[in-house]
Short mmCIF file of the C-alpha atoms (twelve columns), coordinates in Angstrom:
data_MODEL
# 
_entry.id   MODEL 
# 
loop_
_atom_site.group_PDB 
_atom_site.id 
_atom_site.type_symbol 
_atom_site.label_atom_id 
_atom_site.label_alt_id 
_atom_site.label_comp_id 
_atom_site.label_asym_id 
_atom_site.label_seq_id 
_atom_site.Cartn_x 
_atom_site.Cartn_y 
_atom_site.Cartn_z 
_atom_site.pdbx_PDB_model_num 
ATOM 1  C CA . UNK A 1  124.660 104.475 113.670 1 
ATOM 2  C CA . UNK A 2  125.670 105.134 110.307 1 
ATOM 3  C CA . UNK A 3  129.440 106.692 109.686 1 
ATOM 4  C CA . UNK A 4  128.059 109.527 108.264 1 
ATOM 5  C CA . UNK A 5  126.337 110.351 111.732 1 
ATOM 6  C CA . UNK A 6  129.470 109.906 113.910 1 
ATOM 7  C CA . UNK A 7  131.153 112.961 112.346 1 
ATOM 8  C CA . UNK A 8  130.329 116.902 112.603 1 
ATOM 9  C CA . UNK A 9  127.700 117.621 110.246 1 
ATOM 10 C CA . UNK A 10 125.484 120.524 109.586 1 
ATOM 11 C CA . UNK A 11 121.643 119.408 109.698 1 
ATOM 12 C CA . UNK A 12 118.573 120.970 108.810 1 
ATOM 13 C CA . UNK A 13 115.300 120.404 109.079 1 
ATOM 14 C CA . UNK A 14 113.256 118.755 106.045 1 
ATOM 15 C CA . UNK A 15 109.703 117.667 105.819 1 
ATOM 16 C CA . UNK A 16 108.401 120.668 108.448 1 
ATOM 17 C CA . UNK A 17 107.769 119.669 111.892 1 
ATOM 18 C CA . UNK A 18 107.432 116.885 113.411 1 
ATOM 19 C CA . UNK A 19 109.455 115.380 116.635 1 
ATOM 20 C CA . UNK A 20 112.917 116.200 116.602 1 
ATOM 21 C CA . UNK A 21 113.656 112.103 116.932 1 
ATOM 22 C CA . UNK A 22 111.889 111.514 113.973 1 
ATOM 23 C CA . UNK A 23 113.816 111.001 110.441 1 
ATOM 24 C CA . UNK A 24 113.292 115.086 108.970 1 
ATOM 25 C CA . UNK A 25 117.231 115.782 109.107 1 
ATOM 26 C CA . UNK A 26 118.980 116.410 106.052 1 
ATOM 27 C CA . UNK A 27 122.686 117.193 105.084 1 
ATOM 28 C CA . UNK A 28 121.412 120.061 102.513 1 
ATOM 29 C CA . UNK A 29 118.878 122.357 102.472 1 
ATOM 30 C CA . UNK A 30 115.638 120.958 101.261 1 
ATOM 31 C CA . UNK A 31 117.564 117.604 100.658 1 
ATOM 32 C CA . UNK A 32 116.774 114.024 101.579 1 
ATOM 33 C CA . UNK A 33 116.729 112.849 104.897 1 
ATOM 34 C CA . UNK A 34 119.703 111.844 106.131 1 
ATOM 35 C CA . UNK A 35 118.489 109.017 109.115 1 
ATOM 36 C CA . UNK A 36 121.080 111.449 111.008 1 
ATOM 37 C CA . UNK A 37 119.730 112.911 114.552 1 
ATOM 38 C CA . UNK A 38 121.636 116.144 115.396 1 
ATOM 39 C CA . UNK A 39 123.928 115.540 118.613 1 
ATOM 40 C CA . UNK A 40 126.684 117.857 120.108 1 
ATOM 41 C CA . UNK A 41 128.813 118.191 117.589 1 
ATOM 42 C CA . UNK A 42 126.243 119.159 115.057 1 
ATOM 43 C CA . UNK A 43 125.139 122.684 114.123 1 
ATOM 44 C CA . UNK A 44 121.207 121.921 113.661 1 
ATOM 45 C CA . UNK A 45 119.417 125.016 111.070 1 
ATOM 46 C CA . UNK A 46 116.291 125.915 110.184 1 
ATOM 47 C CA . UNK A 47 115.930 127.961 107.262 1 
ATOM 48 C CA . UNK A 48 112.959 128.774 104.286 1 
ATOM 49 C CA . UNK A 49 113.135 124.819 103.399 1 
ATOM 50 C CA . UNK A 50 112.337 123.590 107.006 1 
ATOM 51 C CA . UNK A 51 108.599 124.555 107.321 1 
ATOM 52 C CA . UNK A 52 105.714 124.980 103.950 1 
ATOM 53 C CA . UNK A 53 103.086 126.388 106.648 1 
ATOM 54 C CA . UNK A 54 102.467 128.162 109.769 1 
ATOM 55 C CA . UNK A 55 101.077 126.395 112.560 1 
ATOM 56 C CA . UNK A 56 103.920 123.771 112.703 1 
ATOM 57 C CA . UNK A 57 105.929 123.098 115.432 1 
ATOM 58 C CA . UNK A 58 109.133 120.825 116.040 1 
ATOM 59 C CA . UNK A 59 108.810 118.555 119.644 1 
ATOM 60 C CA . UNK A 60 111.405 118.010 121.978 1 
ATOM 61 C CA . UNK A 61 109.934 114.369 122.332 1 
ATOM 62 C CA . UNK A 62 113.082 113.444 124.279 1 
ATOM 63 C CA . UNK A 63 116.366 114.915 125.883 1 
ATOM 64 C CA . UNK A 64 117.608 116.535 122.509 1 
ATOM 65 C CA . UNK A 65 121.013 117.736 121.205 1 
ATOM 66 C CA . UNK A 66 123.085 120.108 119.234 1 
ATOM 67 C CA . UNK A 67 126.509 122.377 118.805 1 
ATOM 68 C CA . UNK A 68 124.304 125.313 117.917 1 
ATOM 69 C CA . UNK A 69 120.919 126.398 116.050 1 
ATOM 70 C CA . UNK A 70 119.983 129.297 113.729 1 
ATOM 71 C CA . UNK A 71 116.722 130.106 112.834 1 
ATOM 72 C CA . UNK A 72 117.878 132.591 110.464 1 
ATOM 73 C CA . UNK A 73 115.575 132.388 106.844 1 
ATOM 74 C CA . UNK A 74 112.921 130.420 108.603 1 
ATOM 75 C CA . UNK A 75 109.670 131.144 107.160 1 
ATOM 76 C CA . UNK A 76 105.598 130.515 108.435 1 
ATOM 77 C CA . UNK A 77 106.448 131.373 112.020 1 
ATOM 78 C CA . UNK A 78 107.133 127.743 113.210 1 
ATOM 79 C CA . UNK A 79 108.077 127.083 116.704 1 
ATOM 80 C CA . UNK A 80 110.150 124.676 119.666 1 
ATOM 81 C CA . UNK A 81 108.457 123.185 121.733 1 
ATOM 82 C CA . UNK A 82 109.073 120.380 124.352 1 
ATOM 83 C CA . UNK A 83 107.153 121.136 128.072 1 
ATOM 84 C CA . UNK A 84 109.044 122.033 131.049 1 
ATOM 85 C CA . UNK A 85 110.219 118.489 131.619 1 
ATOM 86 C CA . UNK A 86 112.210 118.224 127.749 1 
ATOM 87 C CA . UNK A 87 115.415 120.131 127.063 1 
ATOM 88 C CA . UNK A 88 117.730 120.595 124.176 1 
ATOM 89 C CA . UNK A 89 121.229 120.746 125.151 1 
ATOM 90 C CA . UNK A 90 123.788 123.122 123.131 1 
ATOM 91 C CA . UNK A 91 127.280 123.490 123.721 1 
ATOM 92 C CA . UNK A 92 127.426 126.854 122.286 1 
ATOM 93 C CA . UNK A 93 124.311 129.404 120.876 1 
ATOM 94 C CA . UNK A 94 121.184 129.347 120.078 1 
# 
């Protein structure tokens, strides 16, 4: 794990949807990819950068993590989705 991953960070999602394992976190909005998956400490956002179409969808591919998530400024209707046996885990709100 980098350092940069072991300390609170805000991430958002880059590069629309996608599994949220997969490398589409950034520091920034609309920035790079950080090669940081959220975890608890993290506040995880997705905002008018995260998604450039409708019809995509972020996967809970495996037991998933974060402080809290806003949705707030998210644009083309994207959606969470992981099956009844996936969960995402937040300390505090969604």
């Amino acid at each position: 794990m980098d350092n940069e991953c072991a300390y609170p960070k805000k991430s958002l999602l880059v590069k629309n949807g996608g599994n949220w394992t997969d490398n589409h976190w950034s520091l920034t909005s609309g920035g790079v990819s950080s090669g940081c998956i959220p975890t608890l400490i993290d506040n995880v956002f997705f905002d008018a950068n995260s998604f450039s179409g409708g019809g995509q969808t972020v996967t809970i591919n495996l037991q998933s993590y974060c402080k809290n998530m806003n949705w707030t400024g998210a644009t083309n209707t994207p959606t969470l989705d992981g099956g009844s046996q996936l969960d995402v885990f937040m300390v505090h709100s969604l």
